[in-house]
C-alpha positions as CSV (number, residue, x, y, z in Angstrom):
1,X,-17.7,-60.2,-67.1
2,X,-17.3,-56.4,-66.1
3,X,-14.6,-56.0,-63.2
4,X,-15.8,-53.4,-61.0
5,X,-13.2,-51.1,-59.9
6,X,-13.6,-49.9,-56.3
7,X,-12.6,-46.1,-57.2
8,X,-13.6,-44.8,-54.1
9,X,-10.9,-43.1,-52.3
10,X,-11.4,-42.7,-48.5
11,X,-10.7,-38.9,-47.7
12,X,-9.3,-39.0,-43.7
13,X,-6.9,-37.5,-41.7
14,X,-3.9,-38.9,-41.3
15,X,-2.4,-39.9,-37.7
16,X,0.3,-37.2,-38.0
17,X,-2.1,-34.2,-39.2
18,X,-4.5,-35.1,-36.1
19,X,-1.0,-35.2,-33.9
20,X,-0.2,-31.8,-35.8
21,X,-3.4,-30.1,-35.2
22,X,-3.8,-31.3,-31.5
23,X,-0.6,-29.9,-30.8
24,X,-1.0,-26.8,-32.1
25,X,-4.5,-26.7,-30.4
26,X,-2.5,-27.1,-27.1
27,X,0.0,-24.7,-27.7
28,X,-2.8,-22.1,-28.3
29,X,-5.0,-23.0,-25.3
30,X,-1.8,-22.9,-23.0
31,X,-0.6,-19.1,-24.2
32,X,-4.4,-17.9,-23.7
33,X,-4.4,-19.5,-20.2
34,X,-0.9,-18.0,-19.4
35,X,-2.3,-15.0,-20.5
36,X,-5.9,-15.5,-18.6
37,X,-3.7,-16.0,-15.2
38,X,-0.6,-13.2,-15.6
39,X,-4.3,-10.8,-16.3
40,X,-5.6,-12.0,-12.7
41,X,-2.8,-11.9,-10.7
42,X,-2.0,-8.3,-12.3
43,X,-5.5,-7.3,-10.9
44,X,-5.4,-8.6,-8.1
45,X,-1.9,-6.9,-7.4
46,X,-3.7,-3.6,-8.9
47,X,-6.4,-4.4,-5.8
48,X,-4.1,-5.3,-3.3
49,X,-2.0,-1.6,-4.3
50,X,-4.7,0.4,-4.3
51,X,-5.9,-0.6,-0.8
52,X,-2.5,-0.3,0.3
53,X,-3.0,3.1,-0.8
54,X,-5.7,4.1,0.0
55,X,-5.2,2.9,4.2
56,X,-2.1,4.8,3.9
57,X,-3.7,8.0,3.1
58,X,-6.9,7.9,5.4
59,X,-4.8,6.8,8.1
60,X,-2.3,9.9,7.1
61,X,-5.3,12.4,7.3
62,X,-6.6,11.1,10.6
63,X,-3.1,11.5,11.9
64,X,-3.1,15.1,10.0
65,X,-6.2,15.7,11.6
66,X,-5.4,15.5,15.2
67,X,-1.9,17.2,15.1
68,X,-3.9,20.0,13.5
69,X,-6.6,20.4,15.8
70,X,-4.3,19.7,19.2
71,X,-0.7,20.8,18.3
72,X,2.3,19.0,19.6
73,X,2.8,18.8,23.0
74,X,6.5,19.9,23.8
75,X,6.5,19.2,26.9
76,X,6.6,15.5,26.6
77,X,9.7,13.4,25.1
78,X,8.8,13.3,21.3
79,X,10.7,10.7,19.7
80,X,11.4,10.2,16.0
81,X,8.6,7.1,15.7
82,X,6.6,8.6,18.7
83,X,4.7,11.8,19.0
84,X,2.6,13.4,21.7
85,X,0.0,15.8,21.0
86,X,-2.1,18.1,23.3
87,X,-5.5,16.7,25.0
88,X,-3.4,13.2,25.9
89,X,-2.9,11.8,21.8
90,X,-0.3,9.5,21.7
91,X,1.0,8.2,18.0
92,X,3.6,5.5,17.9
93,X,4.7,2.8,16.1
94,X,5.2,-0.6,17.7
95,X,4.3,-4.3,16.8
96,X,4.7,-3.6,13.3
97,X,1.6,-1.1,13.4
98,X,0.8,2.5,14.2
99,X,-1.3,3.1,17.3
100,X,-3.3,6.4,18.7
101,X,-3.6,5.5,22.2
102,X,-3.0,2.1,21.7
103,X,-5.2,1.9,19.3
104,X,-4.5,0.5,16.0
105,X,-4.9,2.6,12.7
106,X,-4.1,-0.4,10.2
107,X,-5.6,-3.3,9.9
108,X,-2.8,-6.1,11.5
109,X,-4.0,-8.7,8.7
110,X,-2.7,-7.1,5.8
111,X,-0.3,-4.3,6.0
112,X,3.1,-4.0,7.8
113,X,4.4,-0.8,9.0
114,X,7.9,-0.5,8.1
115,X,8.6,2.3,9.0
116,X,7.5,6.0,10.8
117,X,8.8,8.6,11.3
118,X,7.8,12.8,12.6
119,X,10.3,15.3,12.8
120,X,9.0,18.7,14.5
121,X,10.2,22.2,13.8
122,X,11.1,24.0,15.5
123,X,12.2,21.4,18.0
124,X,11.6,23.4,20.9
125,X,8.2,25.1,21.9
126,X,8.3,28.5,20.2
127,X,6.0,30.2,22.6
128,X,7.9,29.3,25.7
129,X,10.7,31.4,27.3
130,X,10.4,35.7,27.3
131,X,11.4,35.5,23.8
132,X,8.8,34.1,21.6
133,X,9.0,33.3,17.9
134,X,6.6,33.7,15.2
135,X,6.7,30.0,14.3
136,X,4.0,27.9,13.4
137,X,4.4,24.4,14.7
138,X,5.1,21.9,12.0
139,X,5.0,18.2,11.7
140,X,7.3,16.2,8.8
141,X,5.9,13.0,8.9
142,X,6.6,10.1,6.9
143,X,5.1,6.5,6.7
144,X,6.3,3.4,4.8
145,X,4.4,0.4,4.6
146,X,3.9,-2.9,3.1
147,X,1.2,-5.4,2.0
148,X,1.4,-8.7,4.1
149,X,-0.6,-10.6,1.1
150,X,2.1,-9.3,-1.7
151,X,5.6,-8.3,0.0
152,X,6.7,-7.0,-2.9
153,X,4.4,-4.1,-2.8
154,X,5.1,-1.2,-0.5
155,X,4.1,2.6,-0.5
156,X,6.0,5.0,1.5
157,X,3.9,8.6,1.5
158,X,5.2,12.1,3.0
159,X,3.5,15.0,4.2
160,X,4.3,17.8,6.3
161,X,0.8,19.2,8.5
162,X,1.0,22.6,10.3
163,X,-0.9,22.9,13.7
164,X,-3.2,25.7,14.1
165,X,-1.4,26.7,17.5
166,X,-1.8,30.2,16.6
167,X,-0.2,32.2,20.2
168,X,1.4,35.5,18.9
């Protein structure tokens, strides 16, 4: 009688190459999900920057706009945070915002004013008085804010606006 030899071999993974594999698997899937999340919080920092930005600098022009078209007012107490214009225009900081006329110019939900400040020159009005100078009016101004979503993002932008008070 013929023995018949069972020469089959059974081709399968063994436990520690599936353990291997699935391992490496996760290690994979968990760098490309790092990566995936670092990607979307980096945009949404980008996002949260550029509206930060962007605020800042309307806001800035409006403000640039006004002193420009209405001067400074000397005869009212101009503070360093606080400046009066001509035509009853009021800007000033307070509550962690910056009003015209107690109105607001950012939006309270998201961005903190820091900081403002205007310095005039020349401090004095240069038309009043016998002696008059040739000065135009100017406005330093300077505005530093922050995002209320992010804290660790803040912009701080400088300009310096000359009013059209032309009186020689």
């Amino acid at each position: 009688m013929k023995k018949i030899k069972n020469e089959q071999k059974k081709s399968a993974f063994t436990l520690i190459e599936i353990l291997v594999s699935v391992t490496i698997t996760g290690i994979i899937f968990s760098a490309v999900m790092v990566c995936f999340f670092v990607f979307f919080k980096m945009q949404e920092q980008t996002n949260v920057w550029r509206n930060l930005e962007k605020e800042t600098h309307f806001t800035m022009m409006r403000i640039a706009d006004k002193i420009r078209m209405h001067g400074v007012d000397y005869a009212q107490d101009n503070k360093i945070d606080q400046i009066f214009l001509k035509n009853n225009y009021v800007f000033e900081k307070k509550d962690e915002n910056l009003y015209m006329n107690d109105e607001p110019l950012f939006s309270a939900q998201e961005i903190l004013i820091k900081d403002v400040k205007f310095f005039i020159s020349p401090e004095q009005d240069p038309n009043a008085g016998e002696k008059k100078f040739r000065v135009q009016p100017k406005v330093r101004m300077k505005i530093s804010v922050q995002s209320k979503k992010i804290p660790d993002i803040n912009f701080t932008l400088k300009t310096t606006i000359s009013s059209r008070d032309y009186k020689f």
